[in-house]
C-alpha positions as CSV (number, residue, x, y, z in Angstrom):
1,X,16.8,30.3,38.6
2,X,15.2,27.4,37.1
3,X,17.7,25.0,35.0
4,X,16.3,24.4,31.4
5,X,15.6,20.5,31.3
6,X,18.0,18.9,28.3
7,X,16.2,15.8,27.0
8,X,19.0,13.3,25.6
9,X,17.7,11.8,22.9
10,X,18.6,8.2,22.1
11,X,20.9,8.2,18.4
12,X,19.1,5.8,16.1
13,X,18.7,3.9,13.1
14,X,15.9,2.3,11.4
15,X,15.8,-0.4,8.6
16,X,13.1,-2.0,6.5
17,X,12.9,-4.1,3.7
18,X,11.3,-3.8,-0.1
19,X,9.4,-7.1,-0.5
20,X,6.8,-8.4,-3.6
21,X,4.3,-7.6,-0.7
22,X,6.1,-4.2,0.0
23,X,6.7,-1.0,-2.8
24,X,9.7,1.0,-1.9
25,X,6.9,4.6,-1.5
26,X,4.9,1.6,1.1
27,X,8.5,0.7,3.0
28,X,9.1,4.8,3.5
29,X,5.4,5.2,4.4
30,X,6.0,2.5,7.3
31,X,9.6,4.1,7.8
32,X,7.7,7.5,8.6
33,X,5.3,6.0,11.0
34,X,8.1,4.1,12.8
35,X,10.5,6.9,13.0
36,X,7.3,9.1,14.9
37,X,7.5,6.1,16.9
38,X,11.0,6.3,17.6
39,X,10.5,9.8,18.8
40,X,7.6,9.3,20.8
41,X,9.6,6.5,22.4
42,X,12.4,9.0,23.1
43,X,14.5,8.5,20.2
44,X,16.2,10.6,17.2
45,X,16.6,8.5,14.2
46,X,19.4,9.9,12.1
47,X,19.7,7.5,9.4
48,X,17.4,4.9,7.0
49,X,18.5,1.9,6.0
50,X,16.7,0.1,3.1
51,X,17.4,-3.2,1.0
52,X,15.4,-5.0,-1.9
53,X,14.4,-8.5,-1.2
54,X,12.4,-11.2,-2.1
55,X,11.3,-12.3,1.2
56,X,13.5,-11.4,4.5
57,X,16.8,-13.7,5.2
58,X,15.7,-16.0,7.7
59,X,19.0,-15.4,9.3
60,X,19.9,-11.6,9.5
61,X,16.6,-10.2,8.0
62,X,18.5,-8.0,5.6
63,X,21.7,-9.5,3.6
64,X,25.0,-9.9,4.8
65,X,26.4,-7.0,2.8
66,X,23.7,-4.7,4.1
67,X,24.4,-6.0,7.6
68,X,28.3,-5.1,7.4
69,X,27.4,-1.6,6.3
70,X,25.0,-1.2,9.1
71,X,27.9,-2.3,11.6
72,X,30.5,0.3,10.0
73,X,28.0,3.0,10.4
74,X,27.0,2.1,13.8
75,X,30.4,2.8,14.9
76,X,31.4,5.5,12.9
77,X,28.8,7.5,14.3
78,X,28.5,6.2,17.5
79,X,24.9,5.2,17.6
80,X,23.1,3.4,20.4
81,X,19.9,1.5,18.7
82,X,19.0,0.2,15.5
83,X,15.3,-0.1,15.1
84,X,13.9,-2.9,12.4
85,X,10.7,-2.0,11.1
86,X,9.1,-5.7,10.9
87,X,9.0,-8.5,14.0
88,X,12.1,-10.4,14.3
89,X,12.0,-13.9,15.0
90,X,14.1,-15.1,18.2
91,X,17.1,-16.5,16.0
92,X,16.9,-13.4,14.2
93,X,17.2,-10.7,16.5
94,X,20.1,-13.4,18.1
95,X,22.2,-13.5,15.4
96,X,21.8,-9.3,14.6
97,X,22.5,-8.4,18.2
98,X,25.7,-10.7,18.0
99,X,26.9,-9.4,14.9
100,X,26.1,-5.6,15.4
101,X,26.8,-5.7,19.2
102,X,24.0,-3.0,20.1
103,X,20.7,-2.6,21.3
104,X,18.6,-4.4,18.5
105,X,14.6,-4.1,18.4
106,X,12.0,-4.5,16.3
107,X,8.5,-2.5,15.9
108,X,6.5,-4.7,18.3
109,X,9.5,-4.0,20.7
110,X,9.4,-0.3,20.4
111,X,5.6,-0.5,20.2
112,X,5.8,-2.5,23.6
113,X,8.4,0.0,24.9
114,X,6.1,3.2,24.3
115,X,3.1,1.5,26.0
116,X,5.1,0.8,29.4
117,X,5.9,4.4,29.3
118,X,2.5,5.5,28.8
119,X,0.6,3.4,31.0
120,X,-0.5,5.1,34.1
121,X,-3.1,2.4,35.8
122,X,-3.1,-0.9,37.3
123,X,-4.9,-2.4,35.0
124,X,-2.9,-0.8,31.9
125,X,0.5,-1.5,33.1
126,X,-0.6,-5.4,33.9
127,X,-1.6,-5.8,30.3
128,X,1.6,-4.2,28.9
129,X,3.8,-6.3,31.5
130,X,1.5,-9.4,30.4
131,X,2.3,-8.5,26.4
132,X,6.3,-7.8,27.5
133,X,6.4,-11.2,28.8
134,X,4.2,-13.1,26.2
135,X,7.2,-11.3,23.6
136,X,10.0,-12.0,25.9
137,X,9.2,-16.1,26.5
138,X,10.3,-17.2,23.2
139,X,13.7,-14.6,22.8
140,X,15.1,-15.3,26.4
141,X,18.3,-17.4,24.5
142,X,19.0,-14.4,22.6
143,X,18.5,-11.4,25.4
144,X,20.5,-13.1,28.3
145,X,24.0,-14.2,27.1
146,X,24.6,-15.2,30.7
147,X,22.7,-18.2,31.0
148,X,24.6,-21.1,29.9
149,X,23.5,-24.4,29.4
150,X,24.9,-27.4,31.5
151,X,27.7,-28.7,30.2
152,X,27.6,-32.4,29.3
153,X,31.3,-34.8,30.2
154,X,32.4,-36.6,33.4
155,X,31.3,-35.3,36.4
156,X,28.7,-32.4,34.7
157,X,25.8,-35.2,34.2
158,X,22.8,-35.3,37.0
159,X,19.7,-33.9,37.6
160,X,18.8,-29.9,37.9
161,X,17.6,-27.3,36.1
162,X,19.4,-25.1,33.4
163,X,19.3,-21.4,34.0
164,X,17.7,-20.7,30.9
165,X,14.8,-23.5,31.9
166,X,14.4,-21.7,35.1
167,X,13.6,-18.1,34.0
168,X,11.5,-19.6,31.3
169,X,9.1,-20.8,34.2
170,X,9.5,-17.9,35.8
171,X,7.9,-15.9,32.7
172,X,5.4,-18.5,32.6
173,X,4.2,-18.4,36.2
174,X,4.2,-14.8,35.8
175,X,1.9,-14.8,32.2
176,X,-0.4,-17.3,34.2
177,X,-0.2,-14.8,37.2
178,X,-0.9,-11.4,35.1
179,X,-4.1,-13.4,33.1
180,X,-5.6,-14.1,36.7
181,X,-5.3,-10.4,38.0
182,X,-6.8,-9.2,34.7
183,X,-9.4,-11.7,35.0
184,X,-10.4,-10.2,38.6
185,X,-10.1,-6.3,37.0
186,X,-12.2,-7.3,34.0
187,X,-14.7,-8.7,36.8
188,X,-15.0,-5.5,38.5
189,X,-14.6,-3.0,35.3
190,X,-18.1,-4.9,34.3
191,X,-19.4,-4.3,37.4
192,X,-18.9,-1.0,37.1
193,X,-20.4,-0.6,33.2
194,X,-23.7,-2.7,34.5
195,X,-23.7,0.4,37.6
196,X,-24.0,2.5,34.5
197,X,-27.8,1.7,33.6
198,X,-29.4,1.7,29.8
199,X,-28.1,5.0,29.2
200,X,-26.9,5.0,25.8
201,X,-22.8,4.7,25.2
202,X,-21.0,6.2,22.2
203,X,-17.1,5.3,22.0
204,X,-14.5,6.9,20.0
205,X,-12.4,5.0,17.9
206,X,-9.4,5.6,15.2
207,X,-5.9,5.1,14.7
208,X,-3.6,6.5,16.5
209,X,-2.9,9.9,17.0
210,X,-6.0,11.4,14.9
211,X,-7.4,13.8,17.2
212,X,-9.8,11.7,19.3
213,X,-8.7,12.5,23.2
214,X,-9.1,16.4,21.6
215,X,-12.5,15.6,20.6
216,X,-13.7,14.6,23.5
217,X,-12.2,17.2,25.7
218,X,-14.0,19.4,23.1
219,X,-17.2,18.2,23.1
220,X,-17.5,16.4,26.8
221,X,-15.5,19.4,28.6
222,X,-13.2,16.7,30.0
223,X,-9.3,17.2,31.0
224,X,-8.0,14.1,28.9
225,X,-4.6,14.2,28.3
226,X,-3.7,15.3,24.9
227,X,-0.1,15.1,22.7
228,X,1.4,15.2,19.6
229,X,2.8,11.4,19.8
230,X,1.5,8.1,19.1
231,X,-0.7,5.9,21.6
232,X,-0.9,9.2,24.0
233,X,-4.0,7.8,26.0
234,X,-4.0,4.1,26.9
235,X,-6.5,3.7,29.3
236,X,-10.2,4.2,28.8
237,X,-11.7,7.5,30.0
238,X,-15.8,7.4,30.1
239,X,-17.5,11.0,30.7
240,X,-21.1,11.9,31.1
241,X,-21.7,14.0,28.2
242,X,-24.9,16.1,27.4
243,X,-25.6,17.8,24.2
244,X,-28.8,20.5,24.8
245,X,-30.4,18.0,27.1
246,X,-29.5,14.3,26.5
247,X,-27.8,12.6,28.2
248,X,-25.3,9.9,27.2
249,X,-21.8,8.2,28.1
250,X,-18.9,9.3,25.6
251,X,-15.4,7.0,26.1
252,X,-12.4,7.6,24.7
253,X,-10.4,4.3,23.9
254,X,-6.8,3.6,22.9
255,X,-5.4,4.6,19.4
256,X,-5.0,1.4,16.5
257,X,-1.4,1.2,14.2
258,X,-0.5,-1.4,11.5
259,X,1.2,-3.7,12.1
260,X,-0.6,-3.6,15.4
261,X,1.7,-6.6,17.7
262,X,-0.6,-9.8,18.2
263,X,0.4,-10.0,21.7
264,X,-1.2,-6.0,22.5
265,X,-4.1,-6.9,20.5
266,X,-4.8,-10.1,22.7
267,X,-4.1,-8.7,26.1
268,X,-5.7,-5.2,25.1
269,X,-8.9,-6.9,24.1
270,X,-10.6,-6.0,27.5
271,X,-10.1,-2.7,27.4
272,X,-12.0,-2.7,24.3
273,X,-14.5,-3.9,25.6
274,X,-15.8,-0.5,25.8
275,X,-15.6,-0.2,22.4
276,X,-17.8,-3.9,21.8
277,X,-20.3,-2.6,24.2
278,X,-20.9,1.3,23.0
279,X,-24.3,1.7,21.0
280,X,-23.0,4.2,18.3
281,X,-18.9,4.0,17.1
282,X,-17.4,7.8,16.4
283,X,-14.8,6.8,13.6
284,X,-12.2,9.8,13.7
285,X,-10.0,9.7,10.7
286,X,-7.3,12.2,10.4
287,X,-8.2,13.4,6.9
288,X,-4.6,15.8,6.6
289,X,-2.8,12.1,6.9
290,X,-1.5,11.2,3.4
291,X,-2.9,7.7,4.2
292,X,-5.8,8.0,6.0
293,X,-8.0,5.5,3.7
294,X,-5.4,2.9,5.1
295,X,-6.3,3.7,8.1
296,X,-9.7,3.6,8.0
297,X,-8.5,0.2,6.8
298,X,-6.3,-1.2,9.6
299,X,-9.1,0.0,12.2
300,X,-11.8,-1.7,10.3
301,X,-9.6,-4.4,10.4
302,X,-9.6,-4.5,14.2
303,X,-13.3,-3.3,15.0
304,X,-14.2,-7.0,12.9
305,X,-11.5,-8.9,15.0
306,X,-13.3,-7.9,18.1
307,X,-16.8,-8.5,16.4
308,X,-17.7,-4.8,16.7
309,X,-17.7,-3.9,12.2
310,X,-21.6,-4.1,12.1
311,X,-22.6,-1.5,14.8
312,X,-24.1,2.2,13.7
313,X,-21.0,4.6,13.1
314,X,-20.4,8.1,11.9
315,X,-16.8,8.5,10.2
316,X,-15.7,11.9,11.6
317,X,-12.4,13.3,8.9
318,X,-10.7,15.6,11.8
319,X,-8.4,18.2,10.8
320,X,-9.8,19.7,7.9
321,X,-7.8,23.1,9.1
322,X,-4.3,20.8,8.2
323,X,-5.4,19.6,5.4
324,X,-3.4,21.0,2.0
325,X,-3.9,19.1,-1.6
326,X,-1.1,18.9,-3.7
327,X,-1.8,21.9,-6.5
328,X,-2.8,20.2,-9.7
329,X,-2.5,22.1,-13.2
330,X,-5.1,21.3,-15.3
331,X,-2.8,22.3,-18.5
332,X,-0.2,20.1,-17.6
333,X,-0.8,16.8,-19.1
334,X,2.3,15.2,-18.1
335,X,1.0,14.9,-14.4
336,X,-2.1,12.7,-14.0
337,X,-4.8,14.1,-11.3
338,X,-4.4,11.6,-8.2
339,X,-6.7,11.7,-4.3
340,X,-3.8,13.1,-3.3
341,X,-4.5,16.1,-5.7
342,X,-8.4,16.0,-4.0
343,X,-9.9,18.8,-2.1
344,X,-12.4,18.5,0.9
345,X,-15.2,19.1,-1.8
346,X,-14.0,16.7,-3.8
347,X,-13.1,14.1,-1.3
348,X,-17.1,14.4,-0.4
349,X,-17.9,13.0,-4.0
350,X,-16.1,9.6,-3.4
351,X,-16.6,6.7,-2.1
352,X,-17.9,8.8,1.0
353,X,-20.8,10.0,-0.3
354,X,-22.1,6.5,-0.2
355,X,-21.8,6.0,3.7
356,X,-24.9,8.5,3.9
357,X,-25.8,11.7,4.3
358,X,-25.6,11.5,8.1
359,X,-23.1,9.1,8.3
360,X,-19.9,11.6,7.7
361,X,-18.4,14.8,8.9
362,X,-15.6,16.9,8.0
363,X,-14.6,18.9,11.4
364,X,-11.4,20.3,12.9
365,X,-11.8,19.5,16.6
366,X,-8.9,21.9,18.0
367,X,-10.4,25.2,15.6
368,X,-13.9,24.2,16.4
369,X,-14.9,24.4,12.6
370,X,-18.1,22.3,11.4
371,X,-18.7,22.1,15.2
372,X,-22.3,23.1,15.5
373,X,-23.4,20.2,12.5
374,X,-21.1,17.8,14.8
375,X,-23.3,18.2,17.4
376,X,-26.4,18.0,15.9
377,X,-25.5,14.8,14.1
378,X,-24.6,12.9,17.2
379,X,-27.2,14.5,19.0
380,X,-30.1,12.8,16.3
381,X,-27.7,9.4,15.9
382,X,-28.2,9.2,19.9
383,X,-31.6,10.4,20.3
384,X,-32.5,7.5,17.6
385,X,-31.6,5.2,20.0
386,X,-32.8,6.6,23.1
387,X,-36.0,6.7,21.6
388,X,-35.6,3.7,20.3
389,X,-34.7,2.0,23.8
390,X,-37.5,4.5,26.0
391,X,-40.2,5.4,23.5
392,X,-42.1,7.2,26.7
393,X,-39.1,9.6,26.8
394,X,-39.7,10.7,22.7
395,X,-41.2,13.9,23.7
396,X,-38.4,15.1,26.3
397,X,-36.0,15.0,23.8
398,X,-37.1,17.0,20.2
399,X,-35.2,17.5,17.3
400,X,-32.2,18.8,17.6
401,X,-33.6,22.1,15.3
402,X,-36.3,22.3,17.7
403,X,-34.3,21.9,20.8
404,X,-32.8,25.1,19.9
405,X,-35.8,26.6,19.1
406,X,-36.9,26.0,23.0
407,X,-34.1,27.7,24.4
């Protein structure tokens, strides 16, 4: 008989900070997101720790008060990580590690951590070693406690090389390594997008976690692998996708986050290169997210970084079969009507009514609702530029109304 696997999950803590820059309902809203990540990372958080602040102690992050009851809790209950929700700086994480003796990371670190896990090809785990190393350069004093400088005195003085000076070249020859084999994949990935002709290219893009690998097996019949975690595809999956009869390449790129790590966004810029190529964008927003407009935000955010903001897109708000508006009593005049209190219907009045008629959908990818009008938009947005690109080829390709008239 089979044995029933029993996943040990890692006993956590997470901590974050309330700021000028930061509300207490934005620090749980963070806390939320980086307590999924926890668990995606294979993690259980079972405790959050929080602290008002004007700006974070250069030292220790939080105070030292909050700090001393962090340590008695840690070893009350026996817990193996504590998990800050902002980038440490070297001296920082030095200094917590020392005084809470534990593992000590910070989101970029667990960010970093899920990526490794989740990278299945070459060219995905060299970027993730190549971001691992660009974040472990600067905090080798504080990771290894074994390497000592050279002591000065009689006898001690000469030339040689510290310990710590030697694995810092180490990392460096390895970052100057990684950029070179990426630099010979990029070479041959675009190589293989010129092999793909003018056919036209439509990518999907989002934050993380909003449906989009679902989509695509949905409407490009694909077998991409799909789960309820954060950053659950990493590499870039392009599929030949026809809707009635035209033809065109669909690619399903990785997921966005705030507070996205600088040294991800740099070595990940490649494989969005997909994305700064594709001829139409497919924004999918998970609309039953409590904060999807900051989403929307963050990705916008990184579609300009990579110069892609200006090209034709269609938001897509996936989910609509989990989304729920908080009820709202009209005779209650104690409670003000908030979005939050917004249905579908009245989420369509908004600000979303001014992208365009054909420039939004509301769809639930894994019920199939709103399907059929899915289709047909993306079928007329890439038709447009077909057309547009092979004017000869106008009359193989007819509206999508009358291309379902034909059959």
């Amino acid at each position: 008989m089979l044995e029933k696997e029993v996943i040990d999950f890692e006993k956590s803590i997470i901590v974050g900070i309330v700021t000028q820059n930061q509300s207490e309902e934005k620090l749980n809203e963070y806390l939320d997101e980086l307590e999924f990540l926890t668990f995606t990372a294979g993690g259980t958080v079972v405790k959050r720790f929080s602290q008002k602040m004007d700006k974070p102690n250069p030292k220790t992050f939080v105070g030292t008060g909050k700090l001393e009851e962090i340590k008695y809790y840690i070893k009350d209950n026996d817990i193996k990580t504590v998990i800050f929700d902002d980038e440490l700086t070297p001296s920082q994480s030095k200094n917590i590690t020392k005084e809470l003796d534990c593992k000590v990371l910070d989101r970029t670190n667990l960010i970093l951590d899920i990526f490794a896990q989740r990278a299945e090809t070459s060219y995905a785990r060299t970027q993730v070693e190549l971001a691992q190393c660009q974040y472990l350069l600067p905090r080798l004093t504080g990771m290894w406690t074994h390497l000592e400088r050279q002591k000065g005195g009689i006898g001690m003085r000469g030339p040689g090389e510290t310990e710590i000076e030697t694995d810092r070249r180490i990392v460096r020859d390895r970052i100057s390594l990684l950029k070179d084999k990426i630099k010979i994949i990029d070479k041959q990935m675009a190589t293989q997008r010129s092999n793909r002709g003018a056919m036209v290219r439509v990518a999907l893009v989002g934050y993380t976690n909003v449906g989009k690998s679902t989509l695509m097996n949905a409407v490009g019949k694909s077998d991409v692998f799909v789960e309820n975690k954060l950053f659950a595809t990493l590499d870039t999956t392009v599929r030949k996708t026809v809707i009635k009869n035209l033809p065109f390449l669909l690619s399903d790129t990785v997921g966005f986050i705030r507070k996205l790590p600088t040294q991800l966004v740099e070595s990940f810029k490649s494989t969005l290169d997909e994305v700064r190529e594709a001829d139409l964008l497919l924004h999918v927003v998970d609309i039953s997210h409590p904060e999807f407009e900051e989403h929307i935000a963050s990705v916008n955010k990184i579609l300009l970084d990579i110069k892609s903001a200006d090209k034709p897109t269609i938001m897509v708000f996936n989910k609509i079969d989990a989304y729920h508006p908080v009820f709202f009593d009209e005779n209650d005049l104690s409670i003000e009507k908030t979005t939050k209190h917004y249905t579908l219907e009245e989420w369509q009045n908004t600000w979303m009514s001014k992208l365009g008629e054909n420039k939004t959908l509301f769809i639930s990818a894994t019920e199939k609702a709103n399907f059929e009008e899915f289709r047909e938009k993306v079928y007329e947005a890439v038709r447009e530029i077909h057309i547009t690109r092979f004017p000869y080829n106008k009359f193989l390709y007819p509206d999508y109304k009358d291309a379902i008239e034909n059959e």
